[in-house]
N, C-alpha and C positions, 0 to 999 in steps of 0.2 A: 504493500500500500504506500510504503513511504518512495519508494521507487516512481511506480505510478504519478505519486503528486509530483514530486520533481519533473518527473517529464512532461507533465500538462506544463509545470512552470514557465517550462524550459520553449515550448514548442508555440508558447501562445505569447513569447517576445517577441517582437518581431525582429528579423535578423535578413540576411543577402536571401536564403531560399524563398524567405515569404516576400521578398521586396521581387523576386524574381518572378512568382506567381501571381502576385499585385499586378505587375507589369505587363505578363501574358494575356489574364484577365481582360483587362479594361484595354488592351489594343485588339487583342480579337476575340474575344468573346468566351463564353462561358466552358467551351466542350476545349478548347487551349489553355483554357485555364486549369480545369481537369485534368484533362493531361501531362501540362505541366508538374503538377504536385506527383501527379502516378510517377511522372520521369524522375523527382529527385527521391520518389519512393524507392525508386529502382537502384538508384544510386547508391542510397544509405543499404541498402540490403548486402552490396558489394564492399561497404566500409562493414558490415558486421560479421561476416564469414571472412575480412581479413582481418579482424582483430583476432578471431576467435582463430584463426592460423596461424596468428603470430607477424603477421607481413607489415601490421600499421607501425610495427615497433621499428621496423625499416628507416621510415620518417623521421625517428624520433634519434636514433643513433644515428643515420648516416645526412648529413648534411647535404652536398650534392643531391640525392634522392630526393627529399625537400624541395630543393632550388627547382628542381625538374620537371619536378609534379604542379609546382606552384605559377611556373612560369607558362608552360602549358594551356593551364588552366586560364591563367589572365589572357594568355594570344586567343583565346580562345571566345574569351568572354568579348576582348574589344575586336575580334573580328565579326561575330553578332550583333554589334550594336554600330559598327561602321556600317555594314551591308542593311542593317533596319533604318537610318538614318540617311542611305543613299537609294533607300527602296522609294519607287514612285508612289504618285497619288492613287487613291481609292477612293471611292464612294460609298455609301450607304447600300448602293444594289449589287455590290459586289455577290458573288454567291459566299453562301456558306465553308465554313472551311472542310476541307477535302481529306478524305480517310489517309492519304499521301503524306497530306501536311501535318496532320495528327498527327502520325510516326515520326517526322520529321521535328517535332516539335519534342515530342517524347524523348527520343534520342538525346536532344540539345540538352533538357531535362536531365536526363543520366549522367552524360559526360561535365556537365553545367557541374552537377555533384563530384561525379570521381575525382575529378581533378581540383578539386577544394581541399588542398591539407590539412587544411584546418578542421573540418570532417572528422580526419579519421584519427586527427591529434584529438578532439573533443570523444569521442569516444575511444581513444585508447587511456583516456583521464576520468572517464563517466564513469563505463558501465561495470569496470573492477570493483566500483566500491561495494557494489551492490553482490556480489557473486562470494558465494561458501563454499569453497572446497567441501567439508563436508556433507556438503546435499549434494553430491554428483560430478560428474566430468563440467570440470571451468570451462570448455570451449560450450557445450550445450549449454549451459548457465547463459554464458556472454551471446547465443545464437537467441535462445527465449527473448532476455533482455533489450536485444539488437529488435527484435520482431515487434515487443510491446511499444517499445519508442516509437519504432516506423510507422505504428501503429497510428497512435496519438497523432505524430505531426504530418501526418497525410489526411487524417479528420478533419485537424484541424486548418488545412494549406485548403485541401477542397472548400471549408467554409469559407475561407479566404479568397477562392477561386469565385463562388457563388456570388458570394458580397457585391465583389468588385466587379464582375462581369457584369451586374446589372447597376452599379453606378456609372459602368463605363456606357454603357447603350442609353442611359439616362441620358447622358451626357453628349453621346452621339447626333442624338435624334434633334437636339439644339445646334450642336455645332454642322452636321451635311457631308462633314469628310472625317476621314480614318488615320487623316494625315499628323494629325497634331500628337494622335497616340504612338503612331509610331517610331515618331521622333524623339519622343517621353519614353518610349520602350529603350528605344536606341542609347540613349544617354543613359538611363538606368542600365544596360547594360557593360556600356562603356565603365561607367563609375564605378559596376563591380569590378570588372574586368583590373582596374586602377589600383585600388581598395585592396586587390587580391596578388597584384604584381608588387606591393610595396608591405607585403603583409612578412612579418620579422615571426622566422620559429623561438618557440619559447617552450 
């Protein structure tokens, strides 16, 4: 239970994942936004079976591996938000986003996560506290653990998806273009991108 409350704590701050889903949200719509969340669900699943392998501890002894993962990740991040901020105009009758773009959104989702070290530093710091040797094998502990969290902040990232996806069409249906959001997408993503290329291991 005290596990549990920590993770709600923990998951309904808002931080880069949920500013990421804010962001998919309210530029295109509710079923991107969804899927965004599923995608950094995906992600955190791959930071929990490599904690529970031993691999996050990679990270945390080997410097270089750090730099690598982190720098990645930022190219990664300001090349999404350069190509959102040089993507043309749209309209209101655009179609709906496309089974295509899902996956492609999804993906961005995943990789958006894995290559956050910070991730898999914050759970190779979390979820030992909570884990007894005596109750069973540590990596199943750290797998359950890993699952409950995922749990929690994919609840709550979709609530966040919902929210916002319909402040965003609120907001659409005033303003007649799609363009302002995705220059707001673009920059938020840039900033992570920023935020994430200047980020110091600790």
């Amino acid at each position: 239970m005290v596990f549990l409350a920590a993770t709600l704590a923990l998951n309904v701050t808002p931080g880069p994942d949920m500013l990421y889903v804010v962001a998919r949200s309210v530029s295109e719509g509710r079923k991107a936004g969804i899927v965004s969340a599923l995608g950094i669900a995906a992600g955190c699943l791959v930071h929990t079976f490599a904690i529970a392998a031993g691999l996050s501890g990679l990270l945390m002894a080997v410097p270089l591996a750090f730099e690598v993962v982190k720098l990645t990740g930022a190219a990664y991040l300001l090349y999404l938000g350069v190509r959102a901020l040089l993507s043309r105009d749209t309209t209101l009758a655009a179609p709906t986003v496309e089974r295509a773009r899902l996956w492609a959104i999804f993906r961005q989702g995943v990789v958006t996560n894995v290559l956050n070290p910070k991730v898999a530093l914050f759970f190779l710091a979390f979820l030992p506290q909570f884990v007894d040797p005596k109750r069973g094998p540590v990596s199943a502990q750290l797998v359950l653990l890993g699952f409950l969290f995922n749990a929690s902040g994919t609840l709550v990232n979709t609530v966040v998806a919902l929210v916002s996806s319909g402040a965003g069409q609120w907001t659409k249906r005033h303003v007649g273009s799609s363009t302002l959001f995705k220059r707001a997408t673009g920059l938020v993503f840039v900033g992570l991108g920023l935020r994430l290329a200047f980020l110091e291991r600790k």
